[in-house]
Backbone as a chain_set.jsonl record, in Angstrom:
{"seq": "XXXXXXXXXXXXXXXXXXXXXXXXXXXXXXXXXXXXXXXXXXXXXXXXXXXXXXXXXXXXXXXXXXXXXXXXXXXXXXXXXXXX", "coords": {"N": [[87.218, 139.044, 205.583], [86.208, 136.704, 205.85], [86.507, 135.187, 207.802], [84.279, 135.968, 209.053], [81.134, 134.944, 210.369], [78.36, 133.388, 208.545], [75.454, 135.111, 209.188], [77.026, 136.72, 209.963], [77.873, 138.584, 208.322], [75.539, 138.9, 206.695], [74.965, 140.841, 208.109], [76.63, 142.671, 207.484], [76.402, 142.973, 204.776], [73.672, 143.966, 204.985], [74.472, 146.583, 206.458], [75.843, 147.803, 204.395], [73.982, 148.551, 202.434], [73.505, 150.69, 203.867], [71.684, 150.57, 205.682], [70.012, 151.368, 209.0], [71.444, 150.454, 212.784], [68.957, 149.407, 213.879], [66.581, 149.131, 211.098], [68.254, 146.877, 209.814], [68.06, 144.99, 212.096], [64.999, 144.833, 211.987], [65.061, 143.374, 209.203], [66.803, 141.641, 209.117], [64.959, 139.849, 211.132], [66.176, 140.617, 213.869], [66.691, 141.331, 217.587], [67.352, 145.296, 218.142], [69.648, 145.163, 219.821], [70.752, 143.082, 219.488], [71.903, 143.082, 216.852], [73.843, 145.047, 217.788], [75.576, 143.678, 219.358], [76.765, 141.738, 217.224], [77.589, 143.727, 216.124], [79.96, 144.248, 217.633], [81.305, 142.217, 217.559], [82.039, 141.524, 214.875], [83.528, 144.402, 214.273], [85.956, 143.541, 216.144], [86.842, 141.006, 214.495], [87.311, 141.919, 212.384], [89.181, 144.285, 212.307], [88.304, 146.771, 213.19], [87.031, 150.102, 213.209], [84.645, 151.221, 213.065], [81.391, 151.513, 211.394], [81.577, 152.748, 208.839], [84.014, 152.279, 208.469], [83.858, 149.923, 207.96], [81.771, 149.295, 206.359], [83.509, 150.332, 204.288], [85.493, 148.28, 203.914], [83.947, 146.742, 202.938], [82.792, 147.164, 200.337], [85.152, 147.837, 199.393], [86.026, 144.837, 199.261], [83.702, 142.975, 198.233], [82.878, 144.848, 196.53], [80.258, 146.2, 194.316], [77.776, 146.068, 196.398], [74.958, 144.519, 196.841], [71.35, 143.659, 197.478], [70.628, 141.986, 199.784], [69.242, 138.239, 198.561], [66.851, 136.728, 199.713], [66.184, 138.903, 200.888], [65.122, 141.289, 199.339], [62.888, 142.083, 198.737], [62.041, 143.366, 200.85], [60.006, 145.294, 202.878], [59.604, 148.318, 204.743], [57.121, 148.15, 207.02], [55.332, 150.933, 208.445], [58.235, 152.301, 209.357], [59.848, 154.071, 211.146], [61.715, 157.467, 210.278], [64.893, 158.21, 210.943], [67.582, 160.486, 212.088], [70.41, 160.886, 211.769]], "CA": [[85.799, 138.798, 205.717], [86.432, 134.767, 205.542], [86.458, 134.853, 209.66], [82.998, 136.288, 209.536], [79.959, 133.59, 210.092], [77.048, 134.0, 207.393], [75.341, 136.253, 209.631], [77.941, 138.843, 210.208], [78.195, 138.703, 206.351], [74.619, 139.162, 206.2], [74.814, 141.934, 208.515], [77.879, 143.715, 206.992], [76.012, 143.235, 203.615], [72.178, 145.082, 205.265], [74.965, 148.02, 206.673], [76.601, 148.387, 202.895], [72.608, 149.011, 201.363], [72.82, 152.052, 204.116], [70.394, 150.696, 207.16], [70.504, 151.617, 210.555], [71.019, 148.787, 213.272], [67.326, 149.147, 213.754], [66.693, 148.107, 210.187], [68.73, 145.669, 210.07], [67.433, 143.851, 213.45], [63.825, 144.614, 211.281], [65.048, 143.14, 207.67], [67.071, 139.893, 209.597], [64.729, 139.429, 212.325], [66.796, 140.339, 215.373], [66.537, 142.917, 217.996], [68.385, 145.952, 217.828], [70.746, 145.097, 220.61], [72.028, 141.306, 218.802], [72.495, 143.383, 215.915], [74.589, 146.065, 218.229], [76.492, 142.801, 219.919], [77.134, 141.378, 216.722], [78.831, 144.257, 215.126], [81.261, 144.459, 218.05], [81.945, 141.23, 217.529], [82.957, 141.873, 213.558], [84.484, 145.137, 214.286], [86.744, 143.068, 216.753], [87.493, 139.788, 214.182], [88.106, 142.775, 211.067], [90.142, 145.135, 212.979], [87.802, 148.051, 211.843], [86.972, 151.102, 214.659], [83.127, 152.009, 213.147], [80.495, 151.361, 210.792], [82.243, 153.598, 208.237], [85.094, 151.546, 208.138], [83.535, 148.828, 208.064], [80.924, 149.427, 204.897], [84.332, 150.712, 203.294], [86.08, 147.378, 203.528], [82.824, 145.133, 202.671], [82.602, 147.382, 199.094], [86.17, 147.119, 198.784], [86.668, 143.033, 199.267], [82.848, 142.526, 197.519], [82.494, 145.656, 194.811], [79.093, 146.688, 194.5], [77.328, 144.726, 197.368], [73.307, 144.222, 196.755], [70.126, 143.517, 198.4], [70.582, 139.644, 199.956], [68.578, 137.572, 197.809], [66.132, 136.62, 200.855], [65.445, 140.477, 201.95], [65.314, 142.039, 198.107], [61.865, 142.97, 198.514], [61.427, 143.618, 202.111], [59.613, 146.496, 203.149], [59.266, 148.602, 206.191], [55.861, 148.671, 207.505], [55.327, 151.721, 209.598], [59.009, 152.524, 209.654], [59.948, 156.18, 211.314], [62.709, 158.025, 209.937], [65.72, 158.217, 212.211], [67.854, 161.194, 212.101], [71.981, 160.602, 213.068]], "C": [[85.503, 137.305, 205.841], [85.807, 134.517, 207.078], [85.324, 135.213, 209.962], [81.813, 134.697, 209.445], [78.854, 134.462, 209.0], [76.525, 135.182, 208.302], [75.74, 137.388, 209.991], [77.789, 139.28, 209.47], [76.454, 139.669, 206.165], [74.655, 140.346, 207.194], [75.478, 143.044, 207.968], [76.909, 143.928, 205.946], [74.726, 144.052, 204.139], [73.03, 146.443, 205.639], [75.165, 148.539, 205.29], [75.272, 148.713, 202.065], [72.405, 150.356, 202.447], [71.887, 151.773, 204.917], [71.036, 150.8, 208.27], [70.592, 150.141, 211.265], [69.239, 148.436, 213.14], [66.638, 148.525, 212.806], [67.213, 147.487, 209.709], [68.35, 144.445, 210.542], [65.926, 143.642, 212.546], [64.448, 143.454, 210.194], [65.994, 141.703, 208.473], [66.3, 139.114, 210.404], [65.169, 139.206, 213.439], [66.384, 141.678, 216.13], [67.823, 143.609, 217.664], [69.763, 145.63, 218.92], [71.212, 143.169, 220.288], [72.282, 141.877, 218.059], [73.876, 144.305, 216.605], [76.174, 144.644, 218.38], [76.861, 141.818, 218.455], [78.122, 142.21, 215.611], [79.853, 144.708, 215.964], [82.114, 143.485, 217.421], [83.161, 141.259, 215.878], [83.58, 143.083, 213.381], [85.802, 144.383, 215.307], [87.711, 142.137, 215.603], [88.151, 140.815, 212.818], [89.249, 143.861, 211.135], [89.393, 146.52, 212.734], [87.299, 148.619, 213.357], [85.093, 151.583, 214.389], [82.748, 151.193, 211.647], [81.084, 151.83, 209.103], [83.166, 152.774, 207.428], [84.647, 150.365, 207.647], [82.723, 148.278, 206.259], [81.992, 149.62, 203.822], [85.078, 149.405, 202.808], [85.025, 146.458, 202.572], [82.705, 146.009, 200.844], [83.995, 147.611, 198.99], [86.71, 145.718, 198.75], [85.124, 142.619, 198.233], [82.545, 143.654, 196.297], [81.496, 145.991, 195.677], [78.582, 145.742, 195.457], [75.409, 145.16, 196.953], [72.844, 143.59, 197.441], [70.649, 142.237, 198.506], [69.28, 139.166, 199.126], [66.871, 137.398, 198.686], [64.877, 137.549, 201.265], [65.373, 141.376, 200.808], [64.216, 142.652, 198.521], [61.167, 143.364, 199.833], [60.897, 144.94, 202.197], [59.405, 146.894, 204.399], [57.989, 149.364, 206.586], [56.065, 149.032, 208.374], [56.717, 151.812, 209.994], [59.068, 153.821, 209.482], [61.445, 156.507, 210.677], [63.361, 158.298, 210.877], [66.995, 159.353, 211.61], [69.342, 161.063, 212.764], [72.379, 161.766, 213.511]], "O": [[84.334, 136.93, 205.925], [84.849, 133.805, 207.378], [84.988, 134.942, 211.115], [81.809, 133.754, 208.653], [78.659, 135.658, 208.786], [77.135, 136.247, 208.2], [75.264, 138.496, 210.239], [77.512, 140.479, 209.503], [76.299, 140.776, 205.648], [73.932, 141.145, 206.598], [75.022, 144.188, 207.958], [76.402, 145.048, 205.987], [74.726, 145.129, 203.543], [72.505, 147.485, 205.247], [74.702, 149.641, 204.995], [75.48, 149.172, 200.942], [71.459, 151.111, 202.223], [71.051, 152.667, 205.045], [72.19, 150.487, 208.563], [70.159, 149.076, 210.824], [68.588, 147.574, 212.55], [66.025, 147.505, 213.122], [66.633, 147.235, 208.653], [68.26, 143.344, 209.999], [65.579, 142.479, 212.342], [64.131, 142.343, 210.619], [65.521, 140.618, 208.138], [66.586, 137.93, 210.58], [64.95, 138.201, 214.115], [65.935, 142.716, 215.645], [68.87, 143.152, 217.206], [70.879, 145.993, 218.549], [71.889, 142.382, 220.95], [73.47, 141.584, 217.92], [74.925, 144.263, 215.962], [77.267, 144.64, 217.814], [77.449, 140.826, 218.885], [78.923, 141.827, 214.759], [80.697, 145.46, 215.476], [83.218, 143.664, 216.907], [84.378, 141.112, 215.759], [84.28, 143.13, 212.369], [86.862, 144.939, 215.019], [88.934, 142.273, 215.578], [89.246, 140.564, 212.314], [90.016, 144.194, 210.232], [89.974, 147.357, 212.043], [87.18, 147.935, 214.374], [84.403, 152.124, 215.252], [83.51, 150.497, 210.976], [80.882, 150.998, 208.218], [83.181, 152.584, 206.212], [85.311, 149.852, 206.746], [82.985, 147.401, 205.436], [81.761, 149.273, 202.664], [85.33, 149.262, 201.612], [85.345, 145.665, 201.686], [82.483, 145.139, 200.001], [84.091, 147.536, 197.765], [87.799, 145.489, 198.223], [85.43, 141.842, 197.329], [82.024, 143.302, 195.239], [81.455, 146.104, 196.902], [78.952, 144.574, 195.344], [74.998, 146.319, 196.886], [73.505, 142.845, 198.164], [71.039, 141.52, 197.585], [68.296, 139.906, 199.152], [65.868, 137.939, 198.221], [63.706, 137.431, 201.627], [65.584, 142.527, 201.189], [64.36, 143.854, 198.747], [59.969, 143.635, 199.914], [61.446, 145.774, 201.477], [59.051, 146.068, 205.241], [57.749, 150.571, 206.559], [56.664, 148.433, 209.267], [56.811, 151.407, 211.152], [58.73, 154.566, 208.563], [62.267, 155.59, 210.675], [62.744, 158.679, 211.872], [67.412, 158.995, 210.509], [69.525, 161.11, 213.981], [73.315, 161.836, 214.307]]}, "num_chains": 1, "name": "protein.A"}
């Protein structure tokens, strides 16, 4: 996780609380397609094949991972429920 820049970090850490890219791109301020192009990029530098994998390494190298300090109390105004 060292090879990641803060923002991957901070992205890995908004996947490990369980958001979609969508909130994500909401709760960092990006669209959903920099959040898409930034988790090729850290499934590429971690060796990891999905999202899955990915949340599995970041709570096995950090433990419990929690809200970023920043985005603790963010909320989603007018956010729809999304269905995988």
């Amino acid at each position: 996780m060292n090879s990641l820049t803060s923002r991957e970090r901070e992205i890995v850490f908004a996947l490990a609380e369980g958001l979609s890219n969508k909130d994500v791109g909401r709760k960092l301020n990006l669209s959903e397609g920099t959040v898409k192009v930034h988790l090729h990029n850290i499934y590429q530098k971690l060796g990891v094949k999905n999202r899955t994998a990915l949340v599995a390494l970041a709570h096995a190298e950090y433990g419990s991972v929690s809200p970023l300090p920043h985005t603790k109390n963010f909320e989603f105004e007018g956010a729809e429920l999304e269905f995988a």
